[in-house]
MISERO-616972 format. One record per residue: residue number from 1; x, y, z of N, C-alpha, C in turn. Coordinates in Angstrom, 2 decimals, always signed. Layout:
REM residues N
[site NUM [X Y Z] [X Y Z] [X Y Z]]
...
***
This chain:
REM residues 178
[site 1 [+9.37 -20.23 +3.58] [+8.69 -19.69 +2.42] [+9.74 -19.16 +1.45]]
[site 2 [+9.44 -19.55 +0.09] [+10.57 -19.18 -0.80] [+10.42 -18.01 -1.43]]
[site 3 [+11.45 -16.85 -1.85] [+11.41 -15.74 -2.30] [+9.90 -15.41 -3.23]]
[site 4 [+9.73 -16.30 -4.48] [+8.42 -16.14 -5.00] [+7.22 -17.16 -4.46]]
[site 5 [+7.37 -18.02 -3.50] [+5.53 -17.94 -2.59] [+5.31 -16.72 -2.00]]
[site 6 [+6.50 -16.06 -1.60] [+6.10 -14.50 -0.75] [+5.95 -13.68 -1.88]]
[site 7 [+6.21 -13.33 -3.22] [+5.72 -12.37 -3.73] [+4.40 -12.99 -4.06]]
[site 8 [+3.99 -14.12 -5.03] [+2.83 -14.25 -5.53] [+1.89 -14.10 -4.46]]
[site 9 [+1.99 -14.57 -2.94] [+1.16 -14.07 -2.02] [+1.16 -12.80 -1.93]]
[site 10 [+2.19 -11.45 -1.96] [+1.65 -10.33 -1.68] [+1.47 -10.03 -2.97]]
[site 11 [+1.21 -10.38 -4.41] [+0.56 -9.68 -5.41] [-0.72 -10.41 -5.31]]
[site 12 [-1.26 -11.37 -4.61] [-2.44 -12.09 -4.66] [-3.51 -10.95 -3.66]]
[site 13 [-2.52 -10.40 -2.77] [-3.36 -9.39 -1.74] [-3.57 -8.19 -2.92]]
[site 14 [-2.47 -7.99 -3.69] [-2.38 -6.97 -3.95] [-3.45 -6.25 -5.01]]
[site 15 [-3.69 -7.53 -5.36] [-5.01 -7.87 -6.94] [-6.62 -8.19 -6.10]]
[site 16 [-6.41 -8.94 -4.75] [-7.82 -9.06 -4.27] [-8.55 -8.12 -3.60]]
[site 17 [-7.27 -7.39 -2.35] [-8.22 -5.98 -2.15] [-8.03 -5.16 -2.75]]
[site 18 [-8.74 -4.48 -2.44] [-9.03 -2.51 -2.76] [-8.34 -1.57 -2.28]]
[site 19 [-8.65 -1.84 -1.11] [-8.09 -0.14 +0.13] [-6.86 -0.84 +1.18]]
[site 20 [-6.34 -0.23 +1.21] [-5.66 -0.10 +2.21] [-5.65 +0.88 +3.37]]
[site 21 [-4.68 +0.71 +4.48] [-4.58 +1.58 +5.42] [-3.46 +2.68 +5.29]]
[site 22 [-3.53 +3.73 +5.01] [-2.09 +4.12 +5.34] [-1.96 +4.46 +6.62]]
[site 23 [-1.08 +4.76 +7.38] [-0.66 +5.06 +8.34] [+0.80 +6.75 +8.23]]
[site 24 [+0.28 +7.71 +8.97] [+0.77 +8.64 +8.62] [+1.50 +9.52 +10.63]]
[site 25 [+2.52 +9.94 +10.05] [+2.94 +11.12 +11.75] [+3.45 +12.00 +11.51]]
[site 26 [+3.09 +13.29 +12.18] [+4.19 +14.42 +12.42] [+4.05 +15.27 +13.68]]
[site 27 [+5.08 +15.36 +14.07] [+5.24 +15.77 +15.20] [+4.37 +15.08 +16.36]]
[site 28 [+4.90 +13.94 +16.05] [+4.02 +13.09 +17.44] [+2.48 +12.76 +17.01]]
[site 29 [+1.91 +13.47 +16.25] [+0.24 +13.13 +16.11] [+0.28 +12.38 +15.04]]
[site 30 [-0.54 +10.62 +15.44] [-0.39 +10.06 +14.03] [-1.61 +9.99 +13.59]]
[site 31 [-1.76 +9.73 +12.59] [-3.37 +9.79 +11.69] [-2.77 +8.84 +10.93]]
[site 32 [-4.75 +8.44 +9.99] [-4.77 +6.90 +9.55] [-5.90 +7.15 +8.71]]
[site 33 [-5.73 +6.74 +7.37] [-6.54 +6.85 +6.07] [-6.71 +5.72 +5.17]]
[site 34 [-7.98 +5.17 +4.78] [-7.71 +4.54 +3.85] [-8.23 +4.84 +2.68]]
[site 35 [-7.48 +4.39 +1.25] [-7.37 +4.66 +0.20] [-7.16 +3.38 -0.38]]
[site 36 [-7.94 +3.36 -1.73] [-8.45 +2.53 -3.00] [-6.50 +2.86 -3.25]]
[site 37 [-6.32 +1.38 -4.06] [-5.00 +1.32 -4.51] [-4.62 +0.78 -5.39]]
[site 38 [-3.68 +0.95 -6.60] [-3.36 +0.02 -7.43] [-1.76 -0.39 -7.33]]
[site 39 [-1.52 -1.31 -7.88] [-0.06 -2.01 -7.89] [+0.44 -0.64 -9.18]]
[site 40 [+1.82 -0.23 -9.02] [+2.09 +0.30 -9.70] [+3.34 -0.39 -10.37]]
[site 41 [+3.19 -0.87 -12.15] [+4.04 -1.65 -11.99] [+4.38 -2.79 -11.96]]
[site 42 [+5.60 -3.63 -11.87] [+5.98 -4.60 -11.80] [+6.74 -4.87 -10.42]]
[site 43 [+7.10 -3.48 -9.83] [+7.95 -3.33 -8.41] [+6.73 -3.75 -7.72]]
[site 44 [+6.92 -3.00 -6.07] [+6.00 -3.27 -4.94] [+5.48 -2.26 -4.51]]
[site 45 [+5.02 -0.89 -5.58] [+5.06 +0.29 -5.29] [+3.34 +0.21 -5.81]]
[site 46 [+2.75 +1.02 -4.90] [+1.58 +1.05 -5.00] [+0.72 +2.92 -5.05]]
[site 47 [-0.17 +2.91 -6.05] [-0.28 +4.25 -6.19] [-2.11 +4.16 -6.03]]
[site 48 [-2.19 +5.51 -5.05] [-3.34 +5.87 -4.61] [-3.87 +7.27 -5.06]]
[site 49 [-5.19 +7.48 -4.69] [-5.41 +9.32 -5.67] [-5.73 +9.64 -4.24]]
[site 50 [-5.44 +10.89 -3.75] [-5.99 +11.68 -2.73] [-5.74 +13.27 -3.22]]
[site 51 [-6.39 +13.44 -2.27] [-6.64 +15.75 -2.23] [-5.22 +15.63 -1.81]]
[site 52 [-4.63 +16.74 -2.26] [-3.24 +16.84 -1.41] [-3.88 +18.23 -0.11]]
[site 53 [-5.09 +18.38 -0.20] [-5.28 +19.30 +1.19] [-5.90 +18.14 +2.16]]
[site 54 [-5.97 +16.81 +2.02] [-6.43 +15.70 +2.72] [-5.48 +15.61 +4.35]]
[site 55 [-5.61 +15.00 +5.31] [-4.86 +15.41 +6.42] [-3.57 +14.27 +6.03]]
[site 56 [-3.81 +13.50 +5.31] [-2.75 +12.37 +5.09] [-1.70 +13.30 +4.34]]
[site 57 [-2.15 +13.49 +3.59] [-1.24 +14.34 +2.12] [-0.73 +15.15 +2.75]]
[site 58 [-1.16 +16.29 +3.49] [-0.34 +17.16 +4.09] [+0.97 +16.87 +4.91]]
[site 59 [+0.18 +15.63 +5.76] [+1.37 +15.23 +6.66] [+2.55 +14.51 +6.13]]
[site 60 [+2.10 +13.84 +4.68] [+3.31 +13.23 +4.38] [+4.09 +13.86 +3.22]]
[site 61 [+3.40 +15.19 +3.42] [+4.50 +16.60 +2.72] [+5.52 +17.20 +3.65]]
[site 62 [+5.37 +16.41 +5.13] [+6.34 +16.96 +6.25] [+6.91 +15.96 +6.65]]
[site 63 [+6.32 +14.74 +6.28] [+6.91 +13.34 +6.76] [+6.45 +12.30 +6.03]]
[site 64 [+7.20 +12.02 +4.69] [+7.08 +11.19 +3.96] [+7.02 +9.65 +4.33]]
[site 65 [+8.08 +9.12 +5.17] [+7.61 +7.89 +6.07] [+6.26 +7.63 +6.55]]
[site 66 [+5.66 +6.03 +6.18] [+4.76 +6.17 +6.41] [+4.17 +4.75 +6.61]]
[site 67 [+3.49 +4.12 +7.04] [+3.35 +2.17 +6.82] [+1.77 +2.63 +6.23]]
[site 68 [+1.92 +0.83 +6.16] [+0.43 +0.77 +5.34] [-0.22 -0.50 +5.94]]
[site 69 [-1.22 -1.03 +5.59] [-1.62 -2.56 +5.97] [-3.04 -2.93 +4.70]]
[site 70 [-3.00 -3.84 +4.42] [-3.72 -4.51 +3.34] [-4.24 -5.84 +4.10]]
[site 71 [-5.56 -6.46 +3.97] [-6.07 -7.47 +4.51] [-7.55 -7.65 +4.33]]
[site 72 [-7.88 -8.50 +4.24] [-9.65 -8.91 +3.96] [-9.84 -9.24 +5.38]]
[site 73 [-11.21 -9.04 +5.57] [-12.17 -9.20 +6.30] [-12.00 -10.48 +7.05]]
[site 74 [-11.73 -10.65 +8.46] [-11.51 -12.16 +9.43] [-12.66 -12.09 +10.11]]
[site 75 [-13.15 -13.25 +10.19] [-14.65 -13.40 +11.25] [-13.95 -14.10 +12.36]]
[site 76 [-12.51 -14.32 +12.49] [-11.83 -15.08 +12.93] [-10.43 -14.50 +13.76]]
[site 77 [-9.21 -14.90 +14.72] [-7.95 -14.67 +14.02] [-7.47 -15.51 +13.84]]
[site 78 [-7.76 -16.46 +13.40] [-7.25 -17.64 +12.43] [-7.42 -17.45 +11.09]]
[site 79 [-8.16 -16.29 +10.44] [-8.06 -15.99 +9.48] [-7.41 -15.01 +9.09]]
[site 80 [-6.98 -14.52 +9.84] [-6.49 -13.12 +9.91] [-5.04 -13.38 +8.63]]
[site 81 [-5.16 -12.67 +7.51] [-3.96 -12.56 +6.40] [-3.74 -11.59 +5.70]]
[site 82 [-2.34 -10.66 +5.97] [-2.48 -9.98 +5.13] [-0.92 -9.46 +5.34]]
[site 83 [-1.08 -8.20 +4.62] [+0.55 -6.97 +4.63] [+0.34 -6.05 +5.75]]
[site 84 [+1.80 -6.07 +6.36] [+1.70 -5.15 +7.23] [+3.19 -4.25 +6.26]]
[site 85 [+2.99 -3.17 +6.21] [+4.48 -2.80 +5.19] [+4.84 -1.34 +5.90]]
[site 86 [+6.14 -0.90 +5.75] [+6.99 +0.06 +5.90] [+7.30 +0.82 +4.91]]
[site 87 [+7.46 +2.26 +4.55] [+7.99 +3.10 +3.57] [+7.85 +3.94 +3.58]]
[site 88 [+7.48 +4.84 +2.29] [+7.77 +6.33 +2.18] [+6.80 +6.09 +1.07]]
[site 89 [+5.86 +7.78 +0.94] [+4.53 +8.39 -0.07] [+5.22 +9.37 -0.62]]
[site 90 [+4.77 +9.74 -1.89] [+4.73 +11.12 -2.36] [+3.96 +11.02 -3.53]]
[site 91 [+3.82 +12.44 -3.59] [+2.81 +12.66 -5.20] [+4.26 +13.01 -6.14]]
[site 92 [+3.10 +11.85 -7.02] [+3.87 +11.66 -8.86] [+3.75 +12.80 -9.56]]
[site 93 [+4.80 +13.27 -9.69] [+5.00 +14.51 -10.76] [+5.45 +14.09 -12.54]]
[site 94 [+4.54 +14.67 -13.07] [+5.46 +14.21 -14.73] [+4.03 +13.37 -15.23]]
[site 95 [+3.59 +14.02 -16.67] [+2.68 +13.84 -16.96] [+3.05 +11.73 -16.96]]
[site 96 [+4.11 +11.55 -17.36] [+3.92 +9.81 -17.75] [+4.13 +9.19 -16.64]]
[site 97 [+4.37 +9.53 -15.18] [+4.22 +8.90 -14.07] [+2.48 +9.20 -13.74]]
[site 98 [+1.75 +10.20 -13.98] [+0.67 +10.23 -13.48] [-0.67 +9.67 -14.48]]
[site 99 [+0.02 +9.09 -15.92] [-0.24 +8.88 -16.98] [-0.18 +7.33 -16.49]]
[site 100 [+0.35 +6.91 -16.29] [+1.06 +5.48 -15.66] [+0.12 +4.61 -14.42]]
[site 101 [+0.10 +5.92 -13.27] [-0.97 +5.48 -12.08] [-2.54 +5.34 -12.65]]
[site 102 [-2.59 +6.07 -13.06] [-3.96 +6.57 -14.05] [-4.51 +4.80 -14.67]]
[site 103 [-3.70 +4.41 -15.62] [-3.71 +3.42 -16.33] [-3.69 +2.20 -15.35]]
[site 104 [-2.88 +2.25 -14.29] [-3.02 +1.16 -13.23] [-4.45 +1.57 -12.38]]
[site 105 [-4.85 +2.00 -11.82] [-6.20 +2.51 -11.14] [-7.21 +1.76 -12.07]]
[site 106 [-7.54 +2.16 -13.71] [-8.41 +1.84 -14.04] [-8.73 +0.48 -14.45]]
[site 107 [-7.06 -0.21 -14.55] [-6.85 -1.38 -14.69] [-7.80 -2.37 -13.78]]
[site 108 [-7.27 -1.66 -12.16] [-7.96 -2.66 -11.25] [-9.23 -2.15 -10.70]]
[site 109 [-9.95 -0.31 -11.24] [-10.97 -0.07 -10.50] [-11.99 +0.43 -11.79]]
[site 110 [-12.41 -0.92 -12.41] [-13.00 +0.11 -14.17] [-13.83 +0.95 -13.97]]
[site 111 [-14.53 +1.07 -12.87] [-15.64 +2.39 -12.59] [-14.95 +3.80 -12.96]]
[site 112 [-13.55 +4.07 -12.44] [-12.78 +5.47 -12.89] [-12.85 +5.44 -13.98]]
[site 113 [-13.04 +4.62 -15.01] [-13.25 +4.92 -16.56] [-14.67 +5.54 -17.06]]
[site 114 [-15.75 +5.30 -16.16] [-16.81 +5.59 -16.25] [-16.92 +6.94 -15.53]]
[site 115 [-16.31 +7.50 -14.69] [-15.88 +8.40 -14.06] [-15.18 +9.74 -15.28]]
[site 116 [-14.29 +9.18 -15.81] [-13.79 +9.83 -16.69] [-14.90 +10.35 -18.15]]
[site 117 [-15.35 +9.49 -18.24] [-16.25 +9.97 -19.34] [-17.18 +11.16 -19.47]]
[site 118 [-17.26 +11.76 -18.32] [-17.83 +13.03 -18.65] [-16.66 +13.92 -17.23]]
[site 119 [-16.05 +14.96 -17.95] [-15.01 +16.03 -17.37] [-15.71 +16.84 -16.47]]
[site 120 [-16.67 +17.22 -16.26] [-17.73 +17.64 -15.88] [-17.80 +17.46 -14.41]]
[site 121 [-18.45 +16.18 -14.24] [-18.11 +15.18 -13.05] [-17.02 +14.46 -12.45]]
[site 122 [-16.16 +14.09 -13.74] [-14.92 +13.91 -12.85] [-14.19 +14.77 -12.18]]
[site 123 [-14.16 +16.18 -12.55] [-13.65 +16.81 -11.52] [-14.46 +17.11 -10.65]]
[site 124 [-16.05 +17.14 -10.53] [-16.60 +17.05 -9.11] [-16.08 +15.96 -8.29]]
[site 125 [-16.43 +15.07 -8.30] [-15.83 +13.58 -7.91] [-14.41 +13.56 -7.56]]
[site 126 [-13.85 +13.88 -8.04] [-12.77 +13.20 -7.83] [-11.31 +14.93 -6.76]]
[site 127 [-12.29 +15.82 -7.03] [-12.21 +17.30 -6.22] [-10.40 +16.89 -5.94]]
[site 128 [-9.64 +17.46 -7.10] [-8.18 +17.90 -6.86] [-7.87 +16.56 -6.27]]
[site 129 [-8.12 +15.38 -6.76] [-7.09 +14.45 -6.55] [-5.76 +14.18 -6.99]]
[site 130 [-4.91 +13.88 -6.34] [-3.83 +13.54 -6.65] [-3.00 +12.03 -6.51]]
[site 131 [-2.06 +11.74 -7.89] [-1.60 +10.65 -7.65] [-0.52 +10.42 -6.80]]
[site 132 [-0.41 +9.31 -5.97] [+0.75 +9.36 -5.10] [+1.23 +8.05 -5.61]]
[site 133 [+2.51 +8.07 -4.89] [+3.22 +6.20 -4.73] [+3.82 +6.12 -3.67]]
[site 134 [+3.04 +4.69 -2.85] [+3.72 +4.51 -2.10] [+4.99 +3.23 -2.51]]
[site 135 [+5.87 +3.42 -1.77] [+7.22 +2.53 -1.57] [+7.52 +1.90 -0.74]]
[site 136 [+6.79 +0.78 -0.55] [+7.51 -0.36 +0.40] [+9.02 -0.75 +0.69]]
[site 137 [+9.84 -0.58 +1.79] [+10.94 -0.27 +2.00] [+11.15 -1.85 +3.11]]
[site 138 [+9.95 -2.85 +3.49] [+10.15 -3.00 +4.09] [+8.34 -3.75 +3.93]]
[site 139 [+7.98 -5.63 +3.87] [+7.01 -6.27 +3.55] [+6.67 -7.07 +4.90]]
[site 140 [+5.53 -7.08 +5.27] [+5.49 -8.42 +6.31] [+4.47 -9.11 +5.84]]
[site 141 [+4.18 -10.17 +5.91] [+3.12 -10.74 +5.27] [+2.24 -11.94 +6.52]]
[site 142 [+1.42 -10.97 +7.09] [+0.74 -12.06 +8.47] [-0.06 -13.26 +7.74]]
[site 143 [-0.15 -13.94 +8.55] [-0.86 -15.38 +8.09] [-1.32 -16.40 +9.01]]
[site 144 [-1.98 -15.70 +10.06] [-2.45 -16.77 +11.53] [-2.55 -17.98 +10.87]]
[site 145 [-3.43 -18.47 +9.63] [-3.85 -20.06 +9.36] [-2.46 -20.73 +9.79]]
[site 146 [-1.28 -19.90 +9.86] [-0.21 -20.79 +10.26] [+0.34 -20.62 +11.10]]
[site 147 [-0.49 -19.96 +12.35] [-0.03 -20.24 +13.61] [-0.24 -18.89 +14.09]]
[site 148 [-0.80 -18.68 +15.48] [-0.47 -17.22 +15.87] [+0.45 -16.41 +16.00]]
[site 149 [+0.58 -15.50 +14.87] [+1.39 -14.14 +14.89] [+2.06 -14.56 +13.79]]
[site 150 [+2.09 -15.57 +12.91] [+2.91 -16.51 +12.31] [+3.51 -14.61 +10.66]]
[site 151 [+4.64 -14.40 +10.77] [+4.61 -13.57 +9.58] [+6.33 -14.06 +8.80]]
[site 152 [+5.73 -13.24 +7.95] [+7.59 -13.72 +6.99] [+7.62 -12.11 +6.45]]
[site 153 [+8.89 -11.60 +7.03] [+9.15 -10.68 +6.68] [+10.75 -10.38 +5.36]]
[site 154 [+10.21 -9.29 +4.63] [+11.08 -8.54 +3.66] [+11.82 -7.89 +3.51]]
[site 155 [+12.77 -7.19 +3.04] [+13.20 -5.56 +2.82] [+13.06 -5.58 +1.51]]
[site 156 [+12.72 -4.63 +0.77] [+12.50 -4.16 -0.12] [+13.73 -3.10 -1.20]]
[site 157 [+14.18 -3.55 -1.74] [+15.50 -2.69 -2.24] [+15.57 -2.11 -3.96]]
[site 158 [+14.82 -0.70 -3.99] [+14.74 -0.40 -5.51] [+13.86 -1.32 -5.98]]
[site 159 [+12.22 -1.72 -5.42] [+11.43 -1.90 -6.02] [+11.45 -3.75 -5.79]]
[site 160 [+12.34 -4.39 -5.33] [+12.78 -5.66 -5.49] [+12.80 -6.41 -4.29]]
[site 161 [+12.62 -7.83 -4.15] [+12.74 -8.31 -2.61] [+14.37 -8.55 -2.55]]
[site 162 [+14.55 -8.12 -1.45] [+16.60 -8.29 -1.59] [+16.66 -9.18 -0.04]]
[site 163 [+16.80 -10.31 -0.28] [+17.22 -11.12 +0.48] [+15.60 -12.67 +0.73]]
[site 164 [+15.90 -13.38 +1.19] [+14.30 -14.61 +1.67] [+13.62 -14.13 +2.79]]
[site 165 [+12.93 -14.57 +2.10] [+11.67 -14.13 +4.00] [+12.15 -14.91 +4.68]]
[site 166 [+11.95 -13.76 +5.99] [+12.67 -14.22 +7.16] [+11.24 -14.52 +8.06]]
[site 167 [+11.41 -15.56 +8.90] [+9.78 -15.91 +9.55] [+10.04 -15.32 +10.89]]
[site 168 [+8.78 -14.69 +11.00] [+8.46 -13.94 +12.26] [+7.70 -14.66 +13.01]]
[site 169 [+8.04 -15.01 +14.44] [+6.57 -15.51 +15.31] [+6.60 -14.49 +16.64]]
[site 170 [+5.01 -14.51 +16.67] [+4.56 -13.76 +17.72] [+6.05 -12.40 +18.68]]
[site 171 [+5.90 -11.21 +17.55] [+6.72 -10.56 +17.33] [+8.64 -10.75 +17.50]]
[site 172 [+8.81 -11.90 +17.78] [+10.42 -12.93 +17.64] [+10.85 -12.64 +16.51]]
[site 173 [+12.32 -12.26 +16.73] [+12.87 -11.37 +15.44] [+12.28 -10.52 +14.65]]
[site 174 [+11.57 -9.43 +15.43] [+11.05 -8.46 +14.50] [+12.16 -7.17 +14.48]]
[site 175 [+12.22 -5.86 +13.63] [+12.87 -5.49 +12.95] [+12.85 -4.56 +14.42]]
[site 176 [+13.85 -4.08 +14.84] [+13.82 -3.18 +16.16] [+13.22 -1.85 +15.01]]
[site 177 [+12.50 -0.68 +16.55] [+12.03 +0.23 +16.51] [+12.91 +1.36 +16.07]]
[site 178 [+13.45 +2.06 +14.67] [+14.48 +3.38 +14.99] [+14.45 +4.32 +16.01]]
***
C-alpha cells in the first residue's frame, strides 16, 4: 500500500464515521469512552468536546497517552475495517485553537450549529464541554477483506506520515509493547 492509499483510506474513515473509541489508563485502571470527532485540520489530529470532570478527561490530565479505534459496523470479520491508533489527548487552550475545533465539529456534525443557536441550551447540552485533540503518534489501519488480521501500519511525525506502511499480518511485526 502506497503512502497516499493509506492516507485517503484513513481520511475516508475519518469523514464516514462519527465516534470513536478512546482508550484511556492511570495507575493500572483503564477506562474507555466514546466521543463524536472531527478531523482537525489537514494533519491526523482529531478533536473531540468532553466535560473535563468526565472520567476520560480527568485521567488524561494524569496520563495523556492514550489509543483510539474508529470503524463501522461488521455483520462479519471479513468486514471488519478500520483505525486502530496510538497517541496523546489534551484540551485546546487559546481562543483560535478552540475557535478552529469548533469550526471542524460543525463542519462534519451540522446539528452543533443548531445547537448553538440558542445560548440558553447550548450550555445545557453541551454542560462544560471541552475541546480536546487527539494526536496520533502512531496509525494502523485493519482491513480483514484482505485477509485475516491483514493491517498496514504508520508512525506519525508532527502531524505527517514519516515513512510507507508497513503490512502487518495476524499481529507479525507489530510494534513491541513499551
Amino acid at each position: 500500500m502506497t503512502p497516499e492509499a493509506f492516507e485517503q483510506a484513513v481520511r475516508r474513515l475519518f469523514t464516514d464515521i462519527p465516534a470513536m473509541t478512546l482508550a484511556v489508563c492511570v495507575k493500572n485502571v483503564p477506562w474507555a469512552a466514546d466521543v463524536y470527532f472531527a478531523q482537525a485540520g489537514d494533519g491526523f489530529g482529531l478533536v473531540f468536546f468532553s466535560s473535563p470532570r468526565s472520567r476520560h478527561c480527568r485521567t488524561l490530565a494524569e496520563n495523556p497517552a492514550c489509543a483510539a479505534t474508529i470503524h463501522a459496523a461488521a455483520a462479519s470479520f471479513k468486514e471488519i475495517r478500520g483505525l486502530q491508533m496510538e497517541g496523546t489527548a489534551r484540551p485546546l487552550e487559546g481562543a483560535a485553537a478552540k475557535a478552529g475545533a469548533l469550526a471542524a465539529y460543525v463542519r462534519k456534525f451540522p446539528f452543533v450549529k443548531e445547537l448553538m443557536a440558542n445560548p440558553v441550551l447550548t450550555a445545557q447540552k453541551l454542560g462544560g464541554a471541552a475541546p480536546h485533540l487527539f494526536s496520533p503518534s502512531r496509525i494502523r489501519l485493519v482491513d480483514n477483506a484482505q485477509g485475516f488480521g491483514t493491517r498496514y501500519a504508520v508512525r506519525i511525525t508532527d502531524g505527517r506520515i514519516d515513512g510507507p506502511p508497513v503490512l502487518e499480518r495476524n499481529g507479525e511485526d507489530a510494534a513491541p509493547v513499551p
